[in-house]
C-alpha positions as CSV (number, residue, x, y, z in Angstrom):
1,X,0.0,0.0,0.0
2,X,1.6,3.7,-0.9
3,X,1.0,5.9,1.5
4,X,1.0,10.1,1.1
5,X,1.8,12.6,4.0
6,X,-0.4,15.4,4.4
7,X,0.5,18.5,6.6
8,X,-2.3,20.7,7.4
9,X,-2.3,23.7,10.0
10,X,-5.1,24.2,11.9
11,X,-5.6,26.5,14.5
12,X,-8.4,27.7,17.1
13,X,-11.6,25.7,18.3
14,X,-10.0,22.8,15.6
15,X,-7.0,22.9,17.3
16,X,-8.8,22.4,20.3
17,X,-11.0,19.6,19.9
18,X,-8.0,17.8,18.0
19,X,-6.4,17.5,21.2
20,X,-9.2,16.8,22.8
21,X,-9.9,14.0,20.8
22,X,-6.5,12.8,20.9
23,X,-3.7,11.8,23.1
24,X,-4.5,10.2,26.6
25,X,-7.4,11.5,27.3
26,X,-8.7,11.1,23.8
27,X,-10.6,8.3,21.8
28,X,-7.6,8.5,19.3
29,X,-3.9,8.2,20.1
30,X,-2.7,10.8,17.5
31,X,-4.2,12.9,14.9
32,X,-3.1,10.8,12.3
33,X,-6.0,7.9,13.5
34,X,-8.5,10.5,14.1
35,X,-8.2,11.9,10.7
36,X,-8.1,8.1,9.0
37,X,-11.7,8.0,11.1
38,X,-12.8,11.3,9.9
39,X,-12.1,10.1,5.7
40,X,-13.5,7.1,6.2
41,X,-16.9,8.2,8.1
42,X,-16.9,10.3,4.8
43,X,-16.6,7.7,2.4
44,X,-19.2,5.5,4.1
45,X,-21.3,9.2,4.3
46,X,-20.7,9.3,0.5
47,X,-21.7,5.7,-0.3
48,X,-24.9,5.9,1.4
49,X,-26.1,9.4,-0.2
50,X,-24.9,7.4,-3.7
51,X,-27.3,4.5,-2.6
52,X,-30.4,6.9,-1.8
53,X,-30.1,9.0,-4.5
54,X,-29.8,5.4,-6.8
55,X,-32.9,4.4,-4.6
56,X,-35.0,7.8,-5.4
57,X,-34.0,7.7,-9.4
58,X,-35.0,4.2,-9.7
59,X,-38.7,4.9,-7.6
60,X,-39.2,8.3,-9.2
61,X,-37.7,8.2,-12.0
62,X,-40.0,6.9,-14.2
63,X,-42.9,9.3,-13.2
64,X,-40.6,12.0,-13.7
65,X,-39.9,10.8,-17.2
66,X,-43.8,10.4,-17.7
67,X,-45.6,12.5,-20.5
68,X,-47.8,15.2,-18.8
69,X,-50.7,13.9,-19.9
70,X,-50.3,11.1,-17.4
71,X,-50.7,13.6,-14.7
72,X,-53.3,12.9,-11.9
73,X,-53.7,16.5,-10.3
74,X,-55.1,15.8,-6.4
75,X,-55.6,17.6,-3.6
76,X,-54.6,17.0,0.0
77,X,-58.6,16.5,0.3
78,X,-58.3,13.8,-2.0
79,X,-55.9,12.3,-0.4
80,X,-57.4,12.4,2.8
81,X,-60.9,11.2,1.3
């Protein structure tokens, strides 16, 4: 596996809760883990949002792509009735 260094400054409330996060009082023992966490909570973040957005183009997608005249116009009162 390659591997790439990254160096990034932060400062502030970020700098804060990175070392609250980390060391021996922290649920990570260096910034390096925490940051592997962070990417990977985003990748799984991504993959879901990819899955529900597949999900709603496959259920809605073919009464978006319907020809107006297919349209049923209904109230809420219809609805409810």
């Amino acid at each position: 596996m390659e591997y790439t260094n990254v160096n990034v400054r932060i400062g502030g409330v970020l700098r804060d809760h990175l070392q609250q996060v980390t060391g021996d009082n922290g649920a990570y023992d260096n910034a390096s883990e925490y940051i592997r966490g962070l990417i990977r909570r985003d990748r799984e973040r991504a993959a879901k949002e990819q899955q529900v957005i597949e999900w709603m183009l496959e259920t809605m997608g073919p009464a978006l792509q319907a020809d107006k005249s297919e349209y049923v116009v209904e109230t809420l009162e219809d609805s409810l009735s």
